[in-house]
C-alpha positions in Angstrom: 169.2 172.6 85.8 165.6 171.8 87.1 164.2 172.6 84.1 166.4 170.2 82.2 165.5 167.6 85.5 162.3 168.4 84.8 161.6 167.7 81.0 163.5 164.9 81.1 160.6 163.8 83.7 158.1 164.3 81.6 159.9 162.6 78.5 160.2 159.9 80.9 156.3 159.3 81.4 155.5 160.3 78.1 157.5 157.1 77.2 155.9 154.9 79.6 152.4 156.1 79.5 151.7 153.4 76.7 152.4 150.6 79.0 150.0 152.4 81.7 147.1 150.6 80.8 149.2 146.9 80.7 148.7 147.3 84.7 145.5 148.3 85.0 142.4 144.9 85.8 140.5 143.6 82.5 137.0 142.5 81.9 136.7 138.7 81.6 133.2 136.6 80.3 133.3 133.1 82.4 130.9 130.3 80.9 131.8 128.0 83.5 130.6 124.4 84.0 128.8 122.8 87.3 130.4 120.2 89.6 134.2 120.1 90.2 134.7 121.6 87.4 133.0 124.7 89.0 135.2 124.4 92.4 138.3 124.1 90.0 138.0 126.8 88.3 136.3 129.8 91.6 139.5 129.2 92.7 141.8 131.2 89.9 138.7 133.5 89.5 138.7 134.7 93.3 142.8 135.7 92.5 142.2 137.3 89.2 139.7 139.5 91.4 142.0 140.1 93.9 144.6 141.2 91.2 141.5 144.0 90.3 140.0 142.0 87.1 136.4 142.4 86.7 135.0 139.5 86.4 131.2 138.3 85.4 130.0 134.4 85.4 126.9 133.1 83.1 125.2 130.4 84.9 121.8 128.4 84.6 119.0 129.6 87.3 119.5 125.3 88.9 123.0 124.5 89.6 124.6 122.1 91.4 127.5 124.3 93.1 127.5 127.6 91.0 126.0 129.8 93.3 126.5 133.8 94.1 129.7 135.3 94.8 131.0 138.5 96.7 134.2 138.1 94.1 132.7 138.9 90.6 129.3 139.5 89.7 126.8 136.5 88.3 124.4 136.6 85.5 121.7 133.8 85.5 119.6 132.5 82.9 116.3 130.7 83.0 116.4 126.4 82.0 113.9 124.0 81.6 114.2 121.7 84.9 114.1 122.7 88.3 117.1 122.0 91.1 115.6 119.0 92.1 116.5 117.5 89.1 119.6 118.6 89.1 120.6 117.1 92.6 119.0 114.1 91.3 120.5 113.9 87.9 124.5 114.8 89.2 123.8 112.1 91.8 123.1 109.3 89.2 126.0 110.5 87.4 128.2 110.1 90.6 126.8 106.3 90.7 128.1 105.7 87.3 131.7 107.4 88.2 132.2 104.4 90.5 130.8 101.3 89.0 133.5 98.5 88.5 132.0 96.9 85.0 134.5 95.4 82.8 135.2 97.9 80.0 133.3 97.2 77.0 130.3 96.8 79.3 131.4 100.0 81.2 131.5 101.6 77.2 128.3 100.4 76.1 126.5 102.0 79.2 128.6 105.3 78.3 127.3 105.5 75.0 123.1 104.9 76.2 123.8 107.6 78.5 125.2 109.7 75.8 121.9 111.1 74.4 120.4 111.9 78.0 123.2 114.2 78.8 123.5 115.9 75.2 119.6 116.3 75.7 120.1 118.4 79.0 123.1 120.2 77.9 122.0 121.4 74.5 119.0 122.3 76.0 120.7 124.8 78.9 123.1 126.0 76.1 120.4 126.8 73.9 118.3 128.9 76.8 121.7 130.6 77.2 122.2 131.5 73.5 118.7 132.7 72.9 118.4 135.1 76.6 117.8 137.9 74.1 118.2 140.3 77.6 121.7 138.4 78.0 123.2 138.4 75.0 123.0 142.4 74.8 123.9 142.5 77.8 127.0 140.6 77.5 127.6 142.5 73.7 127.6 146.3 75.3 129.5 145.0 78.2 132.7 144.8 76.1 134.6 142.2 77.3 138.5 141.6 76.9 138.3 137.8 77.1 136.0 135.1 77.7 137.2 132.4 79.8 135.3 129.0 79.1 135.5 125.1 80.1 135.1 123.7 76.8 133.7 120.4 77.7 130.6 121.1 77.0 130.9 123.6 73.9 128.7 126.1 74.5 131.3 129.0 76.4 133.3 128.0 73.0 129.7 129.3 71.2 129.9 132.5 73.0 133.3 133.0 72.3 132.8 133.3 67.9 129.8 134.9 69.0 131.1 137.6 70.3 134.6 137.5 68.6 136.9 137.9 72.3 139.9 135.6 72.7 139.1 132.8 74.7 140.9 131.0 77.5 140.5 127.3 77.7 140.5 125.9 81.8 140.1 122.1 81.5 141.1 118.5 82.5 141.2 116.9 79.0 138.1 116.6 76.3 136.7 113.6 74.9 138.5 112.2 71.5 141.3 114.1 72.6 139.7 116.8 70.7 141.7 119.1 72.5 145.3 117.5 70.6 143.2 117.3 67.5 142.1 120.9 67.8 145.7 121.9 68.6 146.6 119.7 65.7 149.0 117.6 68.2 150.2 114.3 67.2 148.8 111.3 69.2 149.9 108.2 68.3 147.9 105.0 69.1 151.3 103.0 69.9 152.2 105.2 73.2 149.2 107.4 73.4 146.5 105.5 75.5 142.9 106.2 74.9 140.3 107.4 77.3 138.5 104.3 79.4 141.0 102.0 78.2 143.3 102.0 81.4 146.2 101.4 79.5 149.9 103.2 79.9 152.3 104.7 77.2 154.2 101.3 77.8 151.5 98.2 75.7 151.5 95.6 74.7 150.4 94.0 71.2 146.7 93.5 72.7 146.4 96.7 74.4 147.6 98.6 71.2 145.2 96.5 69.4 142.4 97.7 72.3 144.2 101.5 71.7 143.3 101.4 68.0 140.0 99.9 68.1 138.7 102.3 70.8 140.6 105.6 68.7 138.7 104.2 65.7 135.2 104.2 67.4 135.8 107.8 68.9 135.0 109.8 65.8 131.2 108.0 66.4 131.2 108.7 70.1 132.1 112.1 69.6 129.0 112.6 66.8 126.8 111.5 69.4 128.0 113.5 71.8 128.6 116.5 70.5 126.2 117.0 66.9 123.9 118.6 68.9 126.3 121.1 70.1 127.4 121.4 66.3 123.7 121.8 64.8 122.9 124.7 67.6 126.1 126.6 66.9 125.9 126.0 62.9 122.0 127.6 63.6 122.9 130.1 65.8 125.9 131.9 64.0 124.0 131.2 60.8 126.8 129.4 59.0 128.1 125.9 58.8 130.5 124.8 61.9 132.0 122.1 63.2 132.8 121.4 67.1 136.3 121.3 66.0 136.6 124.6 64.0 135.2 126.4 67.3 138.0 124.4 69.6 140.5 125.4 67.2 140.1 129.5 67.9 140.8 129.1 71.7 143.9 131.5 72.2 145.2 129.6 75.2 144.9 126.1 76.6 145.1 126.0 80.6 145.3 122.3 81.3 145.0 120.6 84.6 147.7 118.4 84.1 151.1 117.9 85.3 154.1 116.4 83.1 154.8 114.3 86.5 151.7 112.4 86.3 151.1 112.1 82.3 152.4 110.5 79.7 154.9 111.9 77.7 153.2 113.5 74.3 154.0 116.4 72.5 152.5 119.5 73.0 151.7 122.8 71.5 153.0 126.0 72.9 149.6 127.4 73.7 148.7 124.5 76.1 149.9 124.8 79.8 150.0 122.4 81.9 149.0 123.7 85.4 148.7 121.1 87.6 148.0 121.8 91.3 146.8 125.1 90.5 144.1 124.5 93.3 146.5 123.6 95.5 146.5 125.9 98.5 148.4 126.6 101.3 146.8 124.9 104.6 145.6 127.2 107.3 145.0 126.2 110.8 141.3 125.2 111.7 139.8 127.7 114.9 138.5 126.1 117.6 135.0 126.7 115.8 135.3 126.0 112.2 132.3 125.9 110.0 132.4 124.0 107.4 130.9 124.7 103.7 127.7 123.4 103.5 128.8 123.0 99.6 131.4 120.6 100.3 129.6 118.8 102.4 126.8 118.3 99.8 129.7 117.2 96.8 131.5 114.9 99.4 127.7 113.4 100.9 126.9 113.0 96.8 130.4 111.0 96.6 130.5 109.0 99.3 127.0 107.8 98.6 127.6 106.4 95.5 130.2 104.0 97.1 129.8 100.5 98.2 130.3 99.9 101.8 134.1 99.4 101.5 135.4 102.1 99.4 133.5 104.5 101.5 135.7 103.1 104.1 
């Protein structure tokens, strides 16, 4: 009898010994982005350590808010500007967040700032892609995904570089490239365009706005993103387009929540995961020390307002 107990014990783990390795952590490649999007997305990476994932972060050498970590491990790379550009450069931006201009003007500034910020961005992708020391590192490190904010393109880059599924964590990408990538229908009749401050509910006008702004994005998104397209096409050594990279991500994690959006369809890939950075409150000690890094993103914010919104 405790024979037959037993063997049919060890059939038993025999059986599940395949699904062992389901529980055990993976290895996930994060090409992050500064800024919010930074403080967005530390928070889902301090869990997926906790759950025992390894996790390692490429950033640039001058950040705003990327700094070191006890959570996962950080690899830097050298850029060509110093962090007092940086806090310079991320503070203009923050002046240009809040200015009230009437929307063509508030366009035509968008699109003189456009080759300034491909400039600097290209630029820290391309130091990235050509850390010879890096990249091997990063190919012998064997990675089981690669977890990216696509905004800027170059985590995409990594990603067909190295061939590992990629997870997308974003708010949204310019063009809707993101529906366009996912091959979504978007409609200009109840699909409002970026900057135009419209609802899914138009009128004749604002369609007519809706249609002339989806017709110029094509040309903003050239301007924006060629650069991107020109340094991948040269780096892989083969002809690519920004869209062809968007198109491999395996899974879309958008900040978004159906409450708040406007109703479009979707594909299965993409989920909407609003309020993911929501946490639970916990009561302040009688001494609480506060992050010097939030202070310098809320000093940057509340800077760039006039006199009355700051109030």
């Amino acid at each position: 009898m405790t024979v037959m107990w037993r063997n049919q014990i060890y059939a038993g783990l025999v059986l599940f010994l395949p699904f062992w390795s389901l529980a055990e952590g993976g290895k996930l490649l994060v090409v992050p982005q500064d800024g919010s999007h930074w403080l967005s997305m530390r928070v889902v990476l301090e869990k997926l350590w906790e759950r025992g994932h390894e996790i390692v972060a490429v950033i640039p050498d001058a950040t705003l808010l990327m700094k070191s970590s006890q959570s996962f491990t950080i690899k830097t790379y050298s850029v060509p500007y110093t962090q007092e550009f940086v806090d310079r450069y991320y503070h203009s931006i923050g002046e240009k967040s809040f200015d009230n201009s009437p929307f063509l003007e508030k366009f035509t500034i968008l699109f003189s700032n456009i080759s300034e910020m491909t400039s600097i961005f290209s630029s820290t992708c391309r130091h990235l892609l050509y850390d010879e020391e890096l990249m091997k590192y990063l190919q012998e490190s064997k990675f089981d995904a690669i977890m990216v904010d696509p905004v800027l393109p170059c985590g995409p880059i990594v990603a067909e570089y190295l061939s590992l599924p990629s997870v997308y964590f974003m708010r949204g990408l310019p063009c809707i490239l993101d529906y366009k990538a996912t091959q979504c229908p978007s409609p200009f009749s109840y699909v409002p365009r970026t900057f135009t401050s419209s609802s899914d509910h138009m009128t004749f006008m604002e369609r007519a706005t809706n249609l002339l702004v989806g017709f110029s994005e094509p040309l903003f998104c050239y301007l924006f993103y060629f650069k991107y397209e020109n340094l991948a096409s040269e780096f892989l050594h083969r002809e690519v387009t920004i869209l062809e990279l968007f198109s491999k991500a395996s899974i879309w994690l958008m900040r978004y929540d159906f409450v708040f959006e406007y109703p479009r369809p979707i594909m299965p890939n993409m989920v909407y995961i609003g309020g993911i950075n929501c946490e639970q409150k916990k009561p302040l000690s009688k001494i609480h020390l506060i992050n010097p890094l939030y202070i310098k993103s809320l000093s940057i914010i509340v800077s760039c307002l006039d006199s009355d919104s700051a109030r």
